[in-house]
C-alpha beads as a LAMMPS data file, in Angstrom:
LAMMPS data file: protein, C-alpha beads

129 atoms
128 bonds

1 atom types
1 bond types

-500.0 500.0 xlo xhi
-500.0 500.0 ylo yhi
-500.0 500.0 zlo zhi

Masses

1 110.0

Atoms # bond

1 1 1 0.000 0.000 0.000
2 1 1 1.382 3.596 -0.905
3 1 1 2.280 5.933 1.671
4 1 1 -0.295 8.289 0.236
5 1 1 -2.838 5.844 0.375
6 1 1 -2.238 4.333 3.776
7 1 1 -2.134 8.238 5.382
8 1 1 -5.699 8.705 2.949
9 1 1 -7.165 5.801 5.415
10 1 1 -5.977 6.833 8.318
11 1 1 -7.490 10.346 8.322
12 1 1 -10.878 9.167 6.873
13 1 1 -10.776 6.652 9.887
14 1 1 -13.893 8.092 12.400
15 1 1 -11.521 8.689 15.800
16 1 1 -9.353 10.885 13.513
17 1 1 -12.169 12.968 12.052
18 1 1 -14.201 13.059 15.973
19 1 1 -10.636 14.116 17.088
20 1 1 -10.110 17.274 14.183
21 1 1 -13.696 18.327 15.105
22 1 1 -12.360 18.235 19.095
23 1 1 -9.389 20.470 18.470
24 1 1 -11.661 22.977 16.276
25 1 1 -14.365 23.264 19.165
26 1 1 -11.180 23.430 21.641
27 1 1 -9.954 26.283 19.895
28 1 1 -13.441 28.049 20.100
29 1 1 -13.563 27.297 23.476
30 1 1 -10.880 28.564 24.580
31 1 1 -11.257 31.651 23.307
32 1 1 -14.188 32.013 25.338
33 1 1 -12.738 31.211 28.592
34 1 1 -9.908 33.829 28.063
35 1 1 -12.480 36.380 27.738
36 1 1 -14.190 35.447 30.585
37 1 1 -11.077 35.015 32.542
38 1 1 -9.377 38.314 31.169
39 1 1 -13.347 40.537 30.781
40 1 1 -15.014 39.035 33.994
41 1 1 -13.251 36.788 36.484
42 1 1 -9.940 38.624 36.831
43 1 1 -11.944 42.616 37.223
44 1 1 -13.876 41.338 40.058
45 1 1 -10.309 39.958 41.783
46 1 1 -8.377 42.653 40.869
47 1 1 -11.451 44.757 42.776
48 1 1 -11.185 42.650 45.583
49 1 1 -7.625 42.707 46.046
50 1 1 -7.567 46.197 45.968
51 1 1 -7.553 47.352 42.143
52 1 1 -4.822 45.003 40.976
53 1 1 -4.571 44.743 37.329
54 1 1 -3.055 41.073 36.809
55 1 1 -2.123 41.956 33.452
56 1 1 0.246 44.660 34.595
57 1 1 2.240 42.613 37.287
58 1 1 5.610 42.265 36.426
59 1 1 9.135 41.359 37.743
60 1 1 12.028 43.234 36.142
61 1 1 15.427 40.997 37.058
62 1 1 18.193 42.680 34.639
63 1 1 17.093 43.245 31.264
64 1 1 14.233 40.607 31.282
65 1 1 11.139 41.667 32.476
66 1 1 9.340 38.672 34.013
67 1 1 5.142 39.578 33.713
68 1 1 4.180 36.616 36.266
69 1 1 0.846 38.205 36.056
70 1 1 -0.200 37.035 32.666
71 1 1 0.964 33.894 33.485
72 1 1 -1.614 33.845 36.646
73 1 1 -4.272 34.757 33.805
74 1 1 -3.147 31.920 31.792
75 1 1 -2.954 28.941 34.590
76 1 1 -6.578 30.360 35.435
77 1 1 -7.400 30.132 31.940
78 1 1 -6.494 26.644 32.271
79 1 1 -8.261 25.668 35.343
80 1 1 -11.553 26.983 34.189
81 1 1 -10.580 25.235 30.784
82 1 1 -9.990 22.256 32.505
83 1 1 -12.353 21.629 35.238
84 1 1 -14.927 22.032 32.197
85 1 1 -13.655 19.538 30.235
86 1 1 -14.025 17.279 33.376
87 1 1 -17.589 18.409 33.839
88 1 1 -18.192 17.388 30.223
89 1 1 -16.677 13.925 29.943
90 1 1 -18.023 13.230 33.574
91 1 1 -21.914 13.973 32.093
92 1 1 -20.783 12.144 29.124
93 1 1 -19.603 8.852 30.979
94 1 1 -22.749 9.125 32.811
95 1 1 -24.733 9.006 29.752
96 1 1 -22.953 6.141 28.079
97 1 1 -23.453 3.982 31.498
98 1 1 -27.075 5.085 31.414
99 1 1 -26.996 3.770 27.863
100 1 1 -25.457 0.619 28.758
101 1 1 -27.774 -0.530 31.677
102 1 1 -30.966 0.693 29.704
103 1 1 -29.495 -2.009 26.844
104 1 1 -28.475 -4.598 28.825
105 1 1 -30.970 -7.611 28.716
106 1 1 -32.967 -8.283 32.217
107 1 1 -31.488 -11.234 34.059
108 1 1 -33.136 -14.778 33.307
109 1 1 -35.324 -16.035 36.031
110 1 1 -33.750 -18.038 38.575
111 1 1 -33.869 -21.884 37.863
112 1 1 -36.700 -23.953 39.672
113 1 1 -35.890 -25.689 42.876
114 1 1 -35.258 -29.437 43.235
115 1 1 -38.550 -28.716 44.946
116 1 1 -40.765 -26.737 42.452
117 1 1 -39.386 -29.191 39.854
118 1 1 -40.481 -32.358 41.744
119 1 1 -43.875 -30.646 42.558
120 1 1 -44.312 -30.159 38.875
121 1 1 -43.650 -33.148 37.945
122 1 1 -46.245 -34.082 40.534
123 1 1 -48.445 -32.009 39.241
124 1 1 -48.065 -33.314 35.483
125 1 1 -48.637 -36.957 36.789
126 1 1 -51.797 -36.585 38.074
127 1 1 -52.860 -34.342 35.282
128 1 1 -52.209 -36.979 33.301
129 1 1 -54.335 -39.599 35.147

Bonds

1 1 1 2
2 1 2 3
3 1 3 4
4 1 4 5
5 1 5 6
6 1 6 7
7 1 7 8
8 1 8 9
9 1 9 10
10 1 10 11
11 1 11 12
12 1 12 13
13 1 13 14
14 1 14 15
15 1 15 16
16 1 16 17
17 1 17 18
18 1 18 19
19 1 19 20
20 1 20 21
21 1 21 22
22 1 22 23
23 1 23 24
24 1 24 25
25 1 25 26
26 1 26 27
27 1 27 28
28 1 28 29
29 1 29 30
30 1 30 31
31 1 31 32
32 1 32 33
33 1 33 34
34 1 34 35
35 1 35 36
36 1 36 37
37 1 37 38
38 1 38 39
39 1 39 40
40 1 40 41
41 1 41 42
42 1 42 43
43 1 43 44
44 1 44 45
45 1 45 46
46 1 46 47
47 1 47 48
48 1 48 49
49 1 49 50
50 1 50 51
51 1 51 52
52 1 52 53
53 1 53 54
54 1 54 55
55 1 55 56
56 1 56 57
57 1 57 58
58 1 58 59
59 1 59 60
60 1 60 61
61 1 61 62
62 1 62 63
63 1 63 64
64 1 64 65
65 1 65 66
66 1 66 67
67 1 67 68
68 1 68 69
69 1 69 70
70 1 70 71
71 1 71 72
72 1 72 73
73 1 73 74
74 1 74 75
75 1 75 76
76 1 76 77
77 1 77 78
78 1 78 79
79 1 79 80
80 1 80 81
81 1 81 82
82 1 82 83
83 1 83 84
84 1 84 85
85 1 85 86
86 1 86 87
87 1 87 88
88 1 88 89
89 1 89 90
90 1 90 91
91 1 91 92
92 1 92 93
93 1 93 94
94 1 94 95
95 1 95 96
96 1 96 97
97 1 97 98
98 1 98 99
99 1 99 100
100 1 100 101
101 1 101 102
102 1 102 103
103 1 103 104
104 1 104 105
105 1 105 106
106 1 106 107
107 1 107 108
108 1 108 109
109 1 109 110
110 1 110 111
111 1 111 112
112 1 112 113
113 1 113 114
114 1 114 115
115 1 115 116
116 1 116 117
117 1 117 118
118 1 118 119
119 1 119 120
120 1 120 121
121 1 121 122
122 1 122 123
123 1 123 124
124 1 124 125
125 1 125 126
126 1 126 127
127 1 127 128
128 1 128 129
């Protein structure tokens, strides 16, 4: 099989497809958490820690200028990006198990007792008389 070919079936395989459409929504997504990170969450902390602007928070060591405060923005970017992600595959999990138990095929009945079995046959003895 030609390497063109084999690469061809690979990316028109359905995990690789579910996967691009992933990243794509990903990418969305996290533009929307920065802006509610950098527009909403991190005004109402810089308020309550006294009119900090996160953004502006810097270290200046030499001739490097170390701006520790984006990175704050960006590891709460990630949390919010993160604990959502968890949200969504723990509501998706739940789902699929719902799934699975509502497909699963009801136990068979227990088998008869020695006893109901020997009272049947009783019964189909004198049934037959």
């Amino acid at each position: 099989m030609g390497f063109l070919k084999e690469f061809k079936t690979f990316a028109m395989k359905g995990n690789v497809m579910d996967m691009a459409v992933g990243v794509i929504i990903g990418g969305a997504f996290g533009k929307i958490v920065s802006s509610l990170v950098d527009d909403v969450l991190m005004p109402v902390i810089g308020m309550l820690t006294g009119g900090i602007d996160f953004k502006d928070l810097a270290l200046t060591v030499g001739d490097a200028n170390i701006k520790y405060g984006n990175f704050l923005q960006n590891v709460i970017d990630f949390l919010i990006i993160a604990f959502s992600i968890f949200i969504m595959i723990k509501a998706i999990n739940r789902l699929i198990h719902k799934r699975e138990e509502e497909t699963k095929a009801p136990p068979a009945p227990p088998a008869p007792s020695k006893e109901e079995q020997l009272l049947s046959e009783i019964r189909d003895i004198l049934k037959n008389k």
